[in-house]
C-alpha positions in Angstrom: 135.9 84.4 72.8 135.6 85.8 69.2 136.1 83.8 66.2 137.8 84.9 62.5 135.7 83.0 59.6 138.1 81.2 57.6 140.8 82.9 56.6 143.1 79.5 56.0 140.3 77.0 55.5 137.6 79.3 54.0 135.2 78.1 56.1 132.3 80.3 57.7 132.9 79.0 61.3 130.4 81.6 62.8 127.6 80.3 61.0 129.5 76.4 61.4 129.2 76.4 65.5 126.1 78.5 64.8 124.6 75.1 63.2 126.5 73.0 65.5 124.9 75.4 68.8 121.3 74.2 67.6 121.9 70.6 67.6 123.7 71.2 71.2 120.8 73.8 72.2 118.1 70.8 71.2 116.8 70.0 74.8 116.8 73.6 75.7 114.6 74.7 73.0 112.1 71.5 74.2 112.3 72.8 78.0 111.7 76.0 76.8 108.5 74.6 74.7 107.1 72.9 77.6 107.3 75.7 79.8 105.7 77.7 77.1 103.0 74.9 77.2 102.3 74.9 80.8 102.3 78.8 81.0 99.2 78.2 78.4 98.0 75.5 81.2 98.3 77.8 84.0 96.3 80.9 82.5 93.7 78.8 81.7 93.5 76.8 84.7 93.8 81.1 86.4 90.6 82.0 83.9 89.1 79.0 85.4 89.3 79.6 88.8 88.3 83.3 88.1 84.8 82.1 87.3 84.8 79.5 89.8 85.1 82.9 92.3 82.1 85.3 91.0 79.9 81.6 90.9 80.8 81.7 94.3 79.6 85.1 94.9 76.7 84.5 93.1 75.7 81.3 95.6 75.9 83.3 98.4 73.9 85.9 97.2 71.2 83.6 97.3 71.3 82.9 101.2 69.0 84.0 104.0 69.4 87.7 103.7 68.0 87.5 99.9 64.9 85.9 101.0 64.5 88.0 103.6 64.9 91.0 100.8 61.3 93.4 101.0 60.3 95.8 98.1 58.9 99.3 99.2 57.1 101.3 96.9 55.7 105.4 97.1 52.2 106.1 95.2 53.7 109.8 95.1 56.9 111.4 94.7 56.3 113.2 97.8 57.6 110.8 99.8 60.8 108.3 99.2 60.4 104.6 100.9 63.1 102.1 101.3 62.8 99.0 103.5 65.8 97.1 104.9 66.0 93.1 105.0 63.6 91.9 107.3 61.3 94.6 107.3 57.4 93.3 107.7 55.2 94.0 105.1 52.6 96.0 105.3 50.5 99.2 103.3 50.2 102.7 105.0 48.8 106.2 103.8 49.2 109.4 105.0 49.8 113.1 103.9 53.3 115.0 103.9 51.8 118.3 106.3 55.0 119.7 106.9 58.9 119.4 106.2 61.3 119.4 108.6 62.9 123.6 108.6 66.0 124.9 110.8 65.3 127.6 112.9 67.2 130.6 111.9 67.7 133.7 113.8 68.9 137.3 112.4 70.1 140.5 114.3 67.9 143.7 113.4 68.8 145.0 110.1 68.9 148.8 111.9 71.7 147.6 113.6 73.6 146.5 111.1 77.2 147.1 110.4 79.0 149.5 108.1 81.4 146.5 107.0 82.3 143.1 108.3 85.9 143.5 108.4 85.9 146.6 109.8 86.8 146.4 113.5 87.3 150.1 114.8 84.3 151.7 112.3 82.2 149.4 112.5 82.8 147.2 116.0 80.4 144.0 115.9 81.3 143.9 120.0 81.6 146.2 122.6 84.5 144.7 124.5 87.6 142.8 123.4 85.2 139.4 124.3 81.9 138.4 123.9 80.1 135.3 125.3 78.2 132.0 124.0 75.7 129.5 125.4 76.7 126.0 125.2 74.9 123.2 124.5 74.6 122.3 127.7 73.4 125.6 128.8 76.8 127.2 130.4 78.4 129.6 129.4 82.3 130.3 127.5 84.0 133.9 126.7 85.5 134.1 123.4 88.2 136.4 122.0 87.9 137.0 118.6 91.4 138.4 116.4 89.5 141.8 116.6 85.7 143.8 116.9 85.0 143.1 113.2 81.9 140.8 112.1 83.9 138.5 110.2 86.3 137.7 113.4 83.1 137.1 115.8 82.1 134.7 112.9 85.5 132.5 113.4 85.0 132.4 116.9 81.3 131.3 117.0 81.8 128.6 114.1 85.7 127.7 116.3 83.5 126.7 119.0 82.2 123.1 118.5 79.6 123.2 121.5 77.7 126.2 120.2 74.5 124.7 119.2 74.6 127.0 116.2 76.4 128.4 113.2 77.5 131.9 111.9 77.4 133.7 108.9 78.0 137.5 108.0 75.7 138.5 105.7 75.3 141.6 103.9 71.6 142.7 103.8 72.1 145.8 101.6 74.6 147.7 99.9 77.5 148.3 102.7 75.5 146.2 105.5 76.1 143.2 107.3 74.5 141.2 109.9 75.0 138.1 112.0 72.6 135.2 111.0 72.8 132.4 113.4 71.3 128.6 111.9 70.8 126.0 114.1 73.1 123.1 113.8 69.9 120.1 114.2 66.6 120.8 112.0 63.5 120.7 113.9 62.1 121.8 116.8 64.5 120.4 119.1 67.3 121.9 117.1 65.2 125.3 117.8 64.8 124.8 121.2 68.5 124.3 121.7 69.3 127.8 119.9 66.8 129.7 122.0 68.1 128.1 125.4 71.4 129.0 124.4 70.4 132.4 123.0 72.4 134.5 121.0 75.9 135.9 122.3 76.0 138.3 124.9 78.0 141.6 124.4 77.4 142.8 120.8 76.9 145.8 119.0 73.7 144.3 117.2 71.2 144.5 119.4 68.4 142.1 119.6 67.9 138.4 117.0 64.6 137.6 115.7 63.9 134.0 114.1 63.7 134.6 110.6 62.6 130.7 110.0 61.5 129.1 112.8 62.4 125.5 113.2 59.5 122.6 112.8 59.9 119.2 112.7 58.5 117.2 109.9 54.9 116.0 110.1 53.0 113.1 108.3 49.4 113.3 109.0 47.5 109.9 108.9 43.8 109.2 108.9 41.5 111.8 108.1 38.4 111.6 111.0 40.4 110.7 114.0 44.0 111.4 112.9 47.4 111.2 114.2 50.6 112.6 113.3 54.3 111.0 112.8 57.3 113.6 113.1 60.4 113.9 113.1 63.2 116.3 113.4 64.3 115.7 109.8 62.4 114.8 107.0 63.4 111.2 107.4 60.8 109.1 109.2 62.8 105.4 110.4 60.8 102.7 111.6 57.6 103.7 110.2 56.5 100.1 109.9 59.0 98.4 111.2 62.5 98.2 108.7 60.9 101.0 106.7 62.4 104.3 106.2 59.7 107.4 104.7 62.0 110.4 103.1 58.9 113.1 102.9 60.4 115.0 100.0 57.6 117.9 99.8 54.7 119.1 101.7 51.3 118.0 100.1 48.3 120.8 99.4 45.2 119.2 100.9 43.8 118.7 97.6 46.9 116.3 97.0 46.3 112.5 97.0 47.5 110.9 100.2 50.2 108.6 99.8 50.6 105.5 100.0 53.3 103.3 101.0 53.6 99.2 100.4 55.9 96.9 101.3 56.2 93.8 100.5 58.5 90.4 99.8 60.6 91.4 96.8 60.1 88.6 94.7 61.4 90.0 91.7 64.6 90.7 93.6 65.0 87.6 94.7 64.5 86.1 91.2 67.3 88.4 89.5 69.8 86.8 92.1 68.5 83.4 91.3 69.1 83.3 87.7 72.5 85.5 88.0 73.6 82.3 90.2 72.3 80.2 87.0 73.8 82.8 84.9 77.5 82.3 86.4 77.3 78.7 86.7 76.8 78.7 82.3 79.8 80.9 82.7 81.8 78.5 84.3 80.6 75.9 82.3 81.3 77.5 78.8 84.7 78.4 80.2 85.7 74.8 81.0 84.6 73.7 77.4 86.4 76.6 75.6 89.9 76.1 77.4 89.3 72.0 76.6 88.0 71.8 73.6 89.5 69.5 70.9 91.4 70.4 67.4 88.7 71.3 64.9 89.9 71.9 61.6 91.7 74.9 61.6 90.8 75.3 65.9 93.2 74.3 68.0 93.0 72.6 70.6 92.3 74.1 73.9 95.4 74.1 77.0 93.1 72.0 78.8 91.8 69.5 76.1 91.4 65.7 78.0 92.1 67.7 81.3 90.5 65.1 83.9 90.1 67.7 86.6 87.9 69.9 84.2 85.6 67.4 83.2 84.8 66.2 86.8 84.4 69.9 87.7 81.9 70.2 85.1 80.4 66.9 86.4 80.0 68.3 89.4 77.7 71.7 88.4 75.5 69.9 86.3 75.3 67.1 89.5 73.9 70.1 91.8 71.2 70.0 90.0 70.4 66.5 88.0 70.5 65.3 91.7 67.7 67.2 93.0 66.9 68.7 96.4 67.2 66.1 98.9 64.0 65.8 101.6 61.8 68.2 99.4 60.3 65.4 97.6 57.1 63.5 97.8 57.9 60.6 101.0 60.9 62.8 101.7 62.7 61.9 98.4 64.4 64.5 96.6 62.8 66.9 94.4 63.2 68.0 91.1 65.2 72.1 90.8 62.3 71.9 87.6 59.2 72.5 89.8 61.3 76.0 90.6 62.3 76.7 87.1 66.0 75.2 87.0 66.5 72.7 84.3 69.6 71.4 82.4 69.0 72.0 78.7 70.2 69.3 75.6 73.7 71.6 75.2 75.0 70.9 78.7 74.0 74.4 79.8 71.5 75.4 83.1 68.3 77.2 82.2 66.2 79.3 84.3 62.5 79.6 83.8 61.7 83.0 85.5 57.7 82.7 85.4 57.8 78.7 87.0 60.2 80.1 90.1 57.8 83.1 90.4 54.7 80.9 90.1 56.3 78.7 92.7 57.4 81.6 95.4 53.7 82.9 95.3 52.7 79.5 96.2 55.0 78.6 98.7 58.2 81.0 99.3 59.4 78.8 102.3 59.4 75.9 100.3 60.7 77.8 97.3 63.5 79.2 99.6 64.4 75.6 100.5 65.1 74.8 96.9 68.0 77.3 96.6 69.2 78.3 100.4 68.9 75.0 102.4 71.5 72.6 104.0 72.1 69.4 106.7 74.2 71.0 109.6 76.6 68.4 110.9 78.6 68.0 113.9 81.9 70.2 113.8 81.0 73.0 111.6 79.4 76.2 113.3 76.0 76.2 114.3 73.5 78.3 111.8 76.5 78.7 109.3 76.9 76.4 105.8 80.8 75.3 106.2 81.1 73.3 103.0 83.6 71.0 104.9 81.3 69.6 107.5 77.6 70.2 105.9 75.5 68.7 103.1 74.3 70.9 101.1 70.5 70.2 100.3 69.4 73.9 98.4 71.2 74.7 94.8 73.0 78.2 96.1 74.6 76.2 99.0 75.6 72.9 96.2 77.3 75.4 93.8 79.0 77.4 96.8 80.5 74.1 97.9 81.7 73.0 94.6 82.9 76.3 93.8 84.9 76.4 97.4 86.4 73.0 96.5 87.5 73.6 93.3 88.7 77.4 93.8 89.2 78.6 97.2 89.5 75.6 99.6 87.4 74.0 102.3 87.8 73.6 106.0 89.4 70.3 106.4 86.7 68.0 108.5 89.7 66.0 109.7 91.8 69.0 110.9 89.4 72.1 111.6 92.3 74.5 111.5 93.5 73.6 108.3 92.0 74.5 105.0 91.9 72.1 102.1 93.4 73.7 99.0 90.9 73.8 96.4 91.5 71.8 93.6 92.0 74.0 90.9 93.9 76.0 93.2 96.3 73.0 93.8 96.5 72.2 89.9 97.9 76.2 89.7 100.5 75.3 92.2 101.7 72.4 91.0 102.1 73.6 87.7 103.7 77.0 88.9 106.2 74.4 90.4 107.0 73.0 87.2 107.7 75.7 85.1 109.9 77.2 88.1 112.0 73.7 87.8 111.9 73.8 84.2 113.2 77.8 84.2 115.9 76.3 86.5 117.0 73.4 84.1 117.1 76.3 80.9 119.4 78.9 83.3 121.8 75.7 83.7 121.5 74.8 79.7 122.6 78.4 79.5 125.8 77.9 80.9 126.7 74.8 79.7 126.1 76.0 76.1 127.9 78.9 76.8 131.0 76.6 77.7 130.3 74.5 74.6 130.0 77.9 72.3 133.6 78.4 73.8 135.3 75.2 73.2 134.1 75.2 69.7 135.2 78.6 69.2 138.5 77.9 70.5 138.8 74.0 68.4 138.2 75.9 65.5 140.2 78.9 65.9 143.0 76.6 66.5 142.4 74.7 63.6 143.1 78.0 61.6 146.4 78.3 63.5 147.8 74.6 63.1 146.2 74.8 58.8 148.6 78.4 58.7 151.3 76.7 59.9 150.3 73.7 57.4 150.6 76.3 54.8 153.9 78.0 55.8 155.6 74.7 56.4 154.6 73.3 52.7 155.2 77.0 51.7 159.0 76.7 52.5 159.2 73.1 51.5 158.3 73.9 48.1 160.9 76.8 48.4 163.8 74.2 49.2 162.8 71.7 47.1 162.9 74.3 44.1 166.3 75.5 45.0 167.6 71.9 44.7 166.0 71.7 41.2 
């Protein structure tokens, strides 16, 4: 309902019940504050848990298949070596003698035709079919659309059991040929070709091998040698887990290469101090959403958070504790003697040249430090399950905190339920809140709306009842001057 300012009283009653609408409006404008607040609380509770995630990834990065990580290295760019996790280590030399080729077979350039879409002048076929070898060495008749070249191309390459593939190509100004490539490189690929032959019933006469297919060919030893080959020019399982790419055939005045694999310590020790790296993340994220006013700095959405401060408790527990059992009598040893500290400023340190120093001397133990844990009754066998296990090695401490505090642990009591982690829970709860608090504002909205009313309608009929006032004293006056 509209209202007309003053025109009897000369009052501004829009900007009146304007006034009047804030003092009314009061404990919408604080729910509205809060849930501003706790949005604040909720992002930064979100950022949080972000980290909490990656510091997870990071932990598990440092479990069995790390240390199981080997390093391959090539003396020459002739050859390309990669081993997989698990491979044993191990040296080996050898020359490149020969790459792998694909055996390659042309028709006779004499017979060559004219053009290769011309089917009546210059018929690739002799018939309306022609007929192909198989891979398993029977036989198929195929039509093409017509006698050209280019249509006894569609139907070889049509056929997916030919053991080859076919190409018109033009050898010289206005002539073609058939060229047939083995599908497989090598000599089996080869083989395959020849047994099937090329197809019966063309115009072309007889195919020659234009390349001849070889397999690849490492030559080891130089007195008594032996040779590796393959049909390609990748070598698997040259020592075992270790894959040889020969990427060019050596002269015999080359250098042989050679090949070394070994633990890949350096590797290893990128993941450990990325794990380090993550947990300073988290840390520095904790401190910058709770820090306290300074100056002209506010303070942070989670400043005197409880849950935040035991969190950070927590990390820097992983490692003030030690590793349990790795100690002198069995005691618990210090993450130091592997280069893991906790520095003056709250903040973990890594000390690459201690961890590698330590590894050389002892990677089991070393291992122990970081990927280690107590399995315990409930949890599956050879697996860390934060719920049931103790964790005993730094990766597994930090996953487990992590998972508690971000995505939840198996619940020990109930196995098919999983614990909401803690910062998780702190999420919800307050996601709860500000969808009760958005609730209370949509029901201050209407009941200001029926208050904005009323007042609207008190003062409009103020205006009335002070018009009639006026008209009333208006014709008093009249009749009390007519009496004069």
């Amino acid at each position: 309902m509209a209202s007309v300012d003053g025109l009897i009283t000369g009052m501004n009653t829009t900007d009146t019940i304007n006034q009047l609408m804030q003092v009314e409006a009061a404990p919408q404008t604080a729910l509205k504050a809060k849930i501003s607040t706790t949005n604040q609380v909720v992002s930064s509770y979100q950022s949080v848990n972000s980290r909490m995630s990656s510091l997870v990834s990071a932990a598990k990065a440092v479990g069995a298949d790390a240390w199981g990580a080997m390093k391959a290295t090539s003396s020459s760019s002739a050859a390309v070596v990669s081993a997989s996790a698990g491979a044993a280590a191990g040296s080996l030399s050898f020359r490149v003698e020969q790459l792998a080729t694909t055996n390659v077979k042309t028709f006779a350039p004499a017979s060559a035709v004219a053009s290769a879409n011309d089917a009546a002048g210059s018929p690739a076929i002799t018939g309306t079919t022609f007929t192909v070898k198989l891979n398993d060495g029977s036989t198929k008749t195929l039509t093409p659309a017509d006698k050209s070249l280019q249509s006894v191309v569609a139907a070889i390459n049509g056929e997916a059991n030919v053991p080859y593939k076919a190409a018109a190509v033009q050898i010289g100004p206005g002539k073609y040929t058939l060229q047939l490539t083995a599908k497989d490189s090598g000599a089996a690929g080869a083989t395959k070709v020849t047994t099937a032959g090329p197809p019966a019933g063309l115009t072309l006469g007889a195919a020659t091998d234009t390349v001849v297919g070889k397999d690849a060919s490492l030559k080891v030893g130089t007195e008594n040698p032996y040779f590796i080959t393959s049909s390609t020019n990748t070598f698997t399982d040259v020592l075992p887990g270790v894959t040889v790419t020969a990427a060019q055939a050596q002269a015999v005045t080359d250098p042989a290469v050679t090949i070394d694999v070994s633990a890949d310590a350096d590797g290893i020790a990128a993941k450990v101090k990325a794990l380090v790296d993550n947990a300073n993340v988290v840390l520095n994220e904790i401190a910058s959403q709770s820090r306290i006013k300074t100056g002209q700095v506010a303070a942070g959405p989670l400043v005197g958070d409880n849950a935040m401060r035991q969190l950070t408790q927590d990390i820097l527990g992983t490692v003030s504790a030690g590793a349990a059992g790795l100690g002198s009598g069995g005691g618990a040893a210090s993450f130091s003697e592997v280069g893991v500290t906790i520095g003056r400023d709250g903040r973990l340190s890594f000390d690459q040249t201690k961890f590698m120093n330590a590894y050389k001397a002892d990677p089991a133990r070393t291992e122990k430090f970081f990927d280690s844990y107590t399995d315990k009754t409930g949890g599956t066998a050879g697996k860390f399950d934060p719920g049931f296990d103790t964790a005993v090695g730094l990766g597994r401490k930090l996953e487990a905190v992590s998972l508690m505090a971000s995505e939840g642990v198996v619940d020990p009591n109930n196995p098919t339920k999983v614990k909401q982690g803690t910062v998780q829970a702190l999420i919800q709860r307050n996601t709860s809140t500000i969808k009760g608090l958005n609730d209370q504002v949509a029901e201050w909205d209407v009941r200001l709306d029926l208050r904005k009313n009323a007042l609207q309608k008190q003062f409009s009929g103020l205006e009335v009842a002070l018009g009639k006032m006026k008209q009333q004293s208006s014709w008093l006056a009249g009749q009390l001057a007519g009496l004069a």
